[in-house]
C-alpha positions as a Python dict, from the first residue, in 0.01 Angstrom:
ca = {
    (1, 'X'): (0, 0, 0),
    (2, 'X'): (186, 120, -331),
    (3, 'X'): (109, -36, -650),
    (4, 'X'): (368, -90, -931),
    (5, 'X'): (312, -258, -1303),
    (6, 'X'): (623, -423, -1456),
    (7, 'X'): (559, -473, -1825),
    (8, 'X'): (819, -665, -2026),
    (9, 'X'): (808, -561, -2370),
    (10, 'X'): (994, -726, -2680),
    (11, 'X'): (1260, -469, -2694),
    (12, 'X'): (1222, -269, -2379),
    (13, 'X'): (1093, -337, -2015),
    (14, 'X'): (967, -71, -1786),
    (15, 'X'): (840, -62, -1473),
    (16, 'X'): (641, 198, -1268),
    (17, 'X'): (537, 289, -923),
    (18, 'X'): (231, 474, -816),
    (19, 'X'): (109, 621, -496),
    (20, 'X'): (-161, 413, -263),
    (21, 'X'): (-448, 705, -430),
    (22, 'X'): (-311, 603, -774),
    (23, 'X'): (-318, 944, -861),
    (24, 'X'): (106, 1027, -883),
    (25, 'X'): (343, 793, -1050),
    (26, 'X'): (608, 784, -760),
    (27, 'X'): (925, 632, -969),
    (28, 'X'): (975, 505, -1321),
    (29, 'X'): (1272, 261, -1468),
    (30, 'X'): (1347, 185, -1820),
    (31, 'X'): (1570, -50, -1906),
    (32, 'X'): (1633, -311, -2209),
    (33, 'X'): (1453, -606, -2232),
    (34, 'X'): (1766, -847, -2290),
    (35, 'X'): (1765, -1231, -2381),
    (36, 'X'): (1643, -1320, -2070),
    (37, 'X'): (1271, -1182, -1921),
    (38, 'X'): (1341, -1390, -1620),
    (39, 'X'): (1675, -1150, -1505),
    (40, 'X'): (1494, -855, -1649),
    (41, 'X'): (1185, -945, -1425),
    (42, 'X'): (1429, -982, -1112),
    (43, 'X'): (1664, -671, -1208),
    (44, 'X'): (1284, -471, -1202),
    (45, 'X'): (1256, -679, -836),
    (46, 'X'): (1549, -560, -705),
    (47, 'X'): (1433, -183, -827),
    (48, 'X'): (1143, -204, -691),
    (49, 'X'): (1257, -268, -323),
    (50, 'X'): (1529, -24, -348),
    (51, 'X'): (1237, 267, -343),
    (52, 'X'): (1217, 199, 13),
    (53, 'X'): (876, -24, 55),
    (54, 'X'): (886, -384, 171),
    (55, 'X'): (756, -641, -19),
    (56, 'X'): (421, -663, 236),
    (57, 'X'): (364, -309, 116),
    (58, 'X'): (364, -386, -263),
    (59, 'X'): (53, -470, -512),
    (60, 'X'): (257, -612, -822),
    (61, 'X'): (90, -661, -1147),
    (62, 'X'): (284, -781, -1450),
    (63, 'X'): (224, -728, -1836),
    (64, 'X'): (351, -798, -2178),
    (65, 'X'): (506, -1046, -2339),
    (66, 'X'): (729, -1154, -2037),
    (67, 'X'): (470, -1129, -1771),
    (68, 'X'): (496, -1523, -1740),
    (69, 'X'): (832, -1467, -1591),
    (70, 'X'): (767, -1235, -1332),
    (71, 'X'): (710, -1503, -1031),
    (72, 'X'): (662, -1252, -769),
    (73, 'X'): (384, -1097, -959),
    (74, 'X'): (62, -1105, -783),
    (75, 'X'): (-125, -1107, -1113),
    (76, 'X'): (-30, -1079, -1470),
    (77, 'X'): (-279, -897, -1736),
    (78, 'X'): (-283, -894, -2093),
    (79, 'X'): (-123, -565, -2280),
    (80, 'X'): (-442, -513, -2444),
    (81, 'X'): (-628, -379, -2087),
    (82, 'X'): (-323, -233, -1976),
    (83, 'X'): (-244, -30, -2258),
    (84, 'X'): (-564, 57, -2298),
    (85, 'X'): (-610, 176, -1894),
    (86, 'X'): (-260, 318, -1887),
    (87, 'X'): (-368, 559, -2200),
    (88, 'X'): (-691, 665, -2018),
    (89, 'X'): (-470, 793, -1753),
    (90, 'X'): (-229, 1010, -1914),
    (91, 'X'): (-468, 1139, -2194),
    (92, 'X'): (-866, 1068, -2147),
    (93, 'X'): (-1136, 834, -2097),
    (94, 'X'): (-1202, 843, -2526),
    (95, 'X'): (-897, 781, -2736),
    (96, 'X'): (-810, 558, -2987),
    (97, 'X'): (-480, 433, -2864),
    (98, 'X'): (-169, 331, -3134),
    (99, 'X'): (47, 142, -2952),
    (100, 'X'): (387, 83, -3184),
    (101, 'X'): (608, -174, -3032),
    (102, 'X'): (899, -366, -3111),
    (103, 'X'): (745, -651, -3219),
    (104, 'X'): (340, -538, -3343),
    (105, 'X'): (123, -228, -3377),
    (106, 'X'): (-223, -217, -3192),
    (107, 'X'): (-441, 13, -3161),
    (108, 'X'): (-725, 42, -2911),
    (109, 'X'): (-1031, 216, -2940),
    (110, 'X'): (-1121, 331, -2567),
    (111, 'X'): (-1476, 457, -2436),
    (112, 'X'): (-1516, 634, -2097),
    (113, 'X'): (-1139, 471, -2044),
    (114, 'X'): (-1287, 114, -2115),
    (115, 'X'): (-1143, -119, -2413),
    (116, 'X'): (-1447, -131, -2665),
    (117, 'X'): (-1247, -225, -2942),
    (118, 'X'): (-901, -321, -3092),
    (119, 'X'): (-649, -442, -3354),
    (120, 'X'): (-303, -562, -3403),
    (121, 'X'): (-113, -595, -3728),
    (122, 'X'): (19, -938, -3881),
    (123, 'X'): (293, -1145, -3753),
    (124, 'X'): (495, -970, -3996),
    (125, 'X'): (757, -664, -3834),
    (126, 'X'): (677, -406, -4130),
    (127, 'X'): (469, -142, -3978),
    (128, 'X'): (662, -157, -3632),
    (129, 'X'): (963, -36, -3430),
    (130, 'X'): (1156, -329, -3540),
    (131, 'X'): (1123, -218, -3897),
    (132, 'X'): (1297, 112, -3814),
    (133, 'X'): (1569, -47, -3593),
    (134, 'X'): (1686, -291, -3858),
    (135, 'X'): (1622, 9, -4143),
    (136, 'X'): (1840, 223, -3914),
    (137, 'X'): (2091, -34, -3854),
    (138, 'X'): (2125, -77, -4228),
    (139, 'X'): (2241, 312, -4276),
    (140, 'X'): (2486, 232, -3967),
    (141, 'X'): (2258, 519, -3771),
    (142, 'X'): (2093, 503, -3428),
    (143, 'X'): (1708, 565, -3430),
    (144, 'X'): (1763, 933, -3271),
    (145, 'X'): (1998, 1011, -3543),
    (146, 'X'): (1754, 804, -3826),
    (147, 'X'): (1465, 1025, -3707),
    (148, 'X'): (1669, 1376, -3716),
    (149, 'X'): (1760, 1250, -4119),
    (150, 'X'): (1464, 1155, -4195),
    (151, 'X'): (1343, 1523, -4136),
    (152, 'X'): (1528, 1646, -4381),
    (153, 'X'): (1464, 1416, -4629),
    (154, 'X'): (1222, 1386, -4904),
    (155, 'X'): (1031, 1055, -4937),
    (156, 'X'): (1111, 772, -5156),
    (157, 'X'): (866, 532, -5207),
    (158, 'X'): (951, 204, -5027),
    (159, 'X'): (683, -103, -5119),
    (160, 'X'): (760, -380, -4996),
    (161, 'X'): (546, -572, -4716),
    (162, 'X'): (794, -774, -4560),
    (163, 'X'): (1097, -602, -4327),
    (164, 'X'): (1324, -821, -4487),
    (165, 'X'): (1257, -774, -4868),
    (166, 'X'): (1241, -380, -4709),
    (167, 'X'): (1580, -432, -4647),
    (168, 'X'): (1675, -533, -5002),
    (169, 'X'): (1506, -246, -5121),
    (170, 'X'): (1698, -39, -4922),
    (171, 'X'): (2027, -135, -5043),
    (172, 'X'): (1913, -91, -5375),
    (173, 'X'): (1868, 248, -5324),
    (174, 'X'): (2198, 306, -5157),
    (175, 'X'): (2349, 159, -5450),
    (176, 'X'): (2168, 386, -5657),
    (177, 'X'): (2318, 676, -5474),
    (178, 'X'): (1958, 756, -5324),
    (179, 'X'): (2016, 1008, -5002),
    (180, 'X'): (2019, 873, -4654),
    (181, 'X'): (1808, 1153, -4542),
    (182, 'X'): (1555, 1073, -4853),
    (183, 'X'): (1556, 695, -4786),
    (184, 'X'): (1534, 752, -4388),
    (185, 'X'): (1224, 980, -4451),
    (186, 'X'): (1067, 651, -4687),
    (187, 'X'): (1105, 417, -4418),
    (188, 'X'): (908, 635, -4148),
    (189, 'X'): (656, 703, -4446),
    (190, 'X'): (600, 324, -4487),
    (191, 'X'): (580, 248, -4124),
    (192, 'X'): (347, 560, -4092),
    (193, 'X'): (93, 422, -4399),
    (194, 'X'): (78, 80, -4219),
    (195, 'X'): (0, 164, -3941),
    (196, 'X'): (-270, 428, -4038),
    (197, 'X'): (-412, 163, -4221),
    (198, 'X'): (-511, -35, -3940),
    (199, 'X'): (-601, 260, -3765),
    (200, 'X'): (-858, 228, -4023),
    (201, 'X'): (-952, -83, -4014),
    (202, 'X'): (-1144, 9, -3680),
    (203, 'X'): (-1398, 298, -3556),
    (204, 'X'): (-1137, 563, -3458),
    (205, 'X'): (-1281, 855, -3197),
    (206, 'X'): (-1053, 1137, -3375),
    (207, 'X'): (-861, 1175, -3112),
    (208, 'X'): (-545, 1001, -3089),
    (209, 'X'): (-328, 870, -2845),
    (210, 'X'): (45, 705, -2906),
    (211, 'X'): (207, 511, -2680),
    (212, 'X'): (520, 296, -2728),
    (213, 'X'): (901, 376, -2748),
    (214, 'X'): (842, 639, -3038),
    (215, 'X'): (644, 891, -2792),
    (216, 'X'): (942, 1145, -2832),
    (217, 'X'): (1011, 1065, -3206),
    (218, 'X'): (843, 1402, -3369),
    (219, 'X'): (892, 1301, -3683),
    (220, 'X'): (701, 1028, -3650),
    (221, 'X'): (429, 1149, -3470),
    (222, 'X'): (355, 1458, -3714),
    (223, 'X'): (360, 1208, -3983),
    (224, 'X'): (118, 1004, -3830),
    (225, 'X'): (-113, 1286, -3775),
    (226, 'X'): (-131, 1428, -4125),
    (227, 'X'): (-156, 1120, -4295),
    (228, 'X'): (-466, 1072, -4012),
    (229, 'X'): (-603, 1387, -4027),
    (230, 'X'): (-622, 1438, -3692),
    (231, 'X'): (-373, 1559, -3417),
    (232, 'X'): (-192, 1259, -3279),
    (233, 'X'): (-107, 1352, -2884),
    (234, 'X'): (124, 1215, -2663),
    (235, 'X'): (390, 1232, -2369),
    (236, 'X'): (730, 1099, -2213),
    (237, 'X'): (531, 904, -2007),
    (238, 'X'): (333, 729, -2287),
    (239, 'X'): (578, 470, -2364),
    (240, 'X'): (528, 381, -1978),
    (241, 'X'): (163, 309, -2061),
    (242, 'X'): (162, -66, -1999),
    (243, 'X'): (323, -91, -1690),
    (244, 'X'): (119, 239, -1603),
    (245, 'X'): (-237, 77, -1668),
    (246, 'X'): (-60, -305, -1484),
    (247, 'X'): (-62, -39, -1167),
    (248, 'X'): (-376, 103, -1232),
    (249, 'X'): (-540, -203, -1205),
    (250, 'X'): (-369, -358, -898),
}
């Protein structure tokens, strides 16, 4: 037996295979979510038996917000407990976790690699990887390229709380002949500030764990961790953390 967590995310899905020990993670697929979770779910499917195992041999456990569409899952599990469990494995049994997705923020305070606590942000996108994409998008940059300006930059102060009036703002200061690098570096300071404020909304252990499609953004992450105080670790693997933790608990 071979255990493998699909979690389909609002931007990205990923899927990952571990061992029958659940010690190694045997195979890993990223891919983009699309328009439709159900072909996403069955493109994942079609992965899956590629790796060589029949379907007999397979414990499938689905997450995220297109778990419902994964019919040949053999359970589906919220992203709170698989973030959470997924975390635990690549970084410790206490962690507070800060998940940054497409669509919210959440962070989870873990205990001995047990959920004791969590948060996610409003329904609003500020304070999330949408907020970059469309802030990217609006300099005509991709997000690897957005990240590398934003380095250089110095920080403007960007206000508002909605993505959208963000946006506005944005173009104001293009018009005012505001740097890209300068207003790049204000957008990963505002996401950075939310999100460190609901970091602080809850007990945090000190040490910190990011998981999410920013794991390889440095910026971001040393941002994070001064404005926290604390280092903030993480890994290639952490953006697999969901589907990870799905596994885990097959």
């Amino acid at each position: 037996m071979v255990y493998a967590g699909i979690d389909i995310g609002s931007t990205a899905a990923k899927g990952v295979l571990l061992n029958e020990a659940k010690t190694e993670i045997l195979a890993r697929k990223l891919m983009p979510s699309g328009w439709n979770s159900r072909q996403t779910a069955e493109e994942l499917h079609t992965w899956l038996l590629s790796l060589g195992h029949s379907r007999e041999d397979l414990r499938i456990i689905a997450t995220g917000y297109g778990r419902v569409s994964v019919p040949y899952a053999d359970k589906t599990l919220t992203e709170i407990t698989c973030h959470g469990k997924g975390a635990a494995f690549l970084g410790g049994g206490d962690l507070t976790v800060i998940d940054i997705g497409g669509q919210d923020t959440k962070v989870i305070v873990l205990t001995g690699g047990r959920v004791t606590d969590f948060v996610m942000n409003d329904k609003c996108s500020a304070g999330t990887g949408k907020f970059l994409e469309v802030m990217a998008n609006r300099m005509g940059l991709g997000l690897d390229e957005f990240f590398a300006m934003a380095e250089t930059g110095r920080e403007v102060k960007i206000s508002s709380m909605c993505t959208v009036f963000a946006e506005s703002e944005i173009v104001s200061l293009m018009g005012l002949g505001t740097p890209r690098e300068d207003i790049a570096c204000g957008a990963v300071g505002s996401v950075v500030s939310k999100v460190s404020a609901l970091v602080n909304r809850k007990s945090p252990s000190g040490k910190y764990y990011l998981t999410g499609g920013f794991c390889e953004a440095g910026f971001l992450v040393r941002k994070l961790g001064e404005v926290l105080g604390a280092e903030v670790i993480t890994s290639p693997d952490g953006r697999f953390a969901g589907a990870i933790g799905a596994a885990l608990l097959g």
